[in-house]
N, C-alpha and C positions, 0 to 999 in steps of 0.2 A: 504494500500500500504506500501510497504518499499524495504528495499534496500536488495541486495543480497553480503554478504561476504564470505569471504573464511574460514578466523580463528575465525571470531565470531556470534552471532545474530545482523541485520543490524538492524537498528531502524523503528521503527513500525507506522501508523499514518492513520487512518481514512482518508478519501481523500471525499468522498460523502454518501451520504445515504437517500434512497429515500423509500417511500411507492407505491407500483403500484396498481393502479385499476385492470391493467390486467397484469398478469404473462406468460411471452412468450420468445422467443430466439430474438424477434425483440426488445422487450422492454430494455433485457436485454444489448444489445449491444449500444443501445442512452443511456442507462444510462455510461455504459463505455466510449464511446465518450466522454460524458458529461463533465466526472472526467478526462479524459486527459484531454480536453480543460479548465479546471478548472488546472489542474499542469501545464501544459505548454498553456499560453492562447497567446501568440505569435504562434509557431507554433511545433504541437505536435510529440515529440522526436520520432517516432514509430517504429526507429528501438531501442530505451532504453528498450521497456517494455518487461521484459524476461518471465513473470510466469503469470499463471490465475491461484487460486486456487477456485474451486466451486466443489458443492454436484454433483450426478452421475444424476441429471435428466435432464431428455429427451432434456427437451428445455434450458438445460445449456451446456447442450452438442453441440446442436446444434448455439447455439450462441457463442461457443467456437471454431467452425469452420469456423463460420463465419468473427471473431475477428483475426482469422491467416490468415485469406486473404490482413487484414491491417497492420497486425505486423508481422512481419517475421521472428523476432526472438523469438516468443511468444510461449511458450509452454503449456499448460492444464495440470492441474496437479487434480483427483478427490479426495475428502477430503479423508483418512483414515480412519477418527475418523464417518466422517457420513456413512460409510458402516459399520464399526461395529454397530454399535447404532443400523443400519436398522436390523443385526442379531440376538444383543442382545435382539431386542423386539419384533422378531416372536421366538425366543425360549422362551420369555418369554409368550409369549402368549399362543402357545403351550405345558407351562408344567405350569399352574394354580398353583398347589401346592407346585413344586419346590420353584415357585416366591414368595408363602407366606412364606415360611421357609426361603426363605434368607432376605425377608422383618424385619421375627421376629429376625433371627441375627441382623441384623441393629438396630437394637432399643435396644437391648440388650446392644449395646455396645457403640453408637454414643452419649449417655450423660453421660458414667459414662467413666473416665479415670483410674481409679483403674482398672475395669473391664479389657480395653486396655490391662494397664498393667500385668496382672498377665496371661491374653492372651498371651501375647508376651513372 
């Protein structure tokens, strides 16, 4: 969790973190509850809570509509970085060879800093 500013990055801070037996849109929203009632254990802010960031799956999606039925000002927002990732690794899976040539650049260059440099 953290806070939302204008001119700068608000400060950042882990609020819960749990292990599930079972992975689902129901699990994921008692764990939400959970963690408000953990920040606000009097009684919870719900119109405060501005942003959900989570990955594009299925049942975070859906536990993300179900979370705007309680917060109203809550928006879903799905990661960037995990839908690349999901691309970057069906192209890499689909071009084997590609993947090993940029595997051997990496190695090439990740221990020696001279290398880097004359790279650059």
């Amino acid at each position: 969790m953290g806070t939302l500013k204008h001119e700068q990055p608000g400060e950042i801070s882990l609020l819960a973190c749990e292990v599930l037996e079972r992975v689902n849109n129901s699990s994921i929203v008692v764990v939400f509850e959970n963690a408000m009632n953990l920040l606000w254990p009097d009684k919870v802010e719900r119109e405060n809570v501005l942003l959900f960031v989570s990955d594009a799956a299925p049942y975070m999606i859906k536990a993300a509509k179900t979370l705007r039925l309680l917060y109203p000002n809550m928006i879903h927002v799905t990661c960037l970085a995990h839908a690349l990732r999901r691309v970057a690794e069906e192209v890499r899976g689909s071009y084997p060879e590609v993947d090993k040539l940029i595997a051997n650049g990496k190695k090439t260059f990740i221990k020696s800093p001279l290398r880097v440099q004359k790279f650059k």
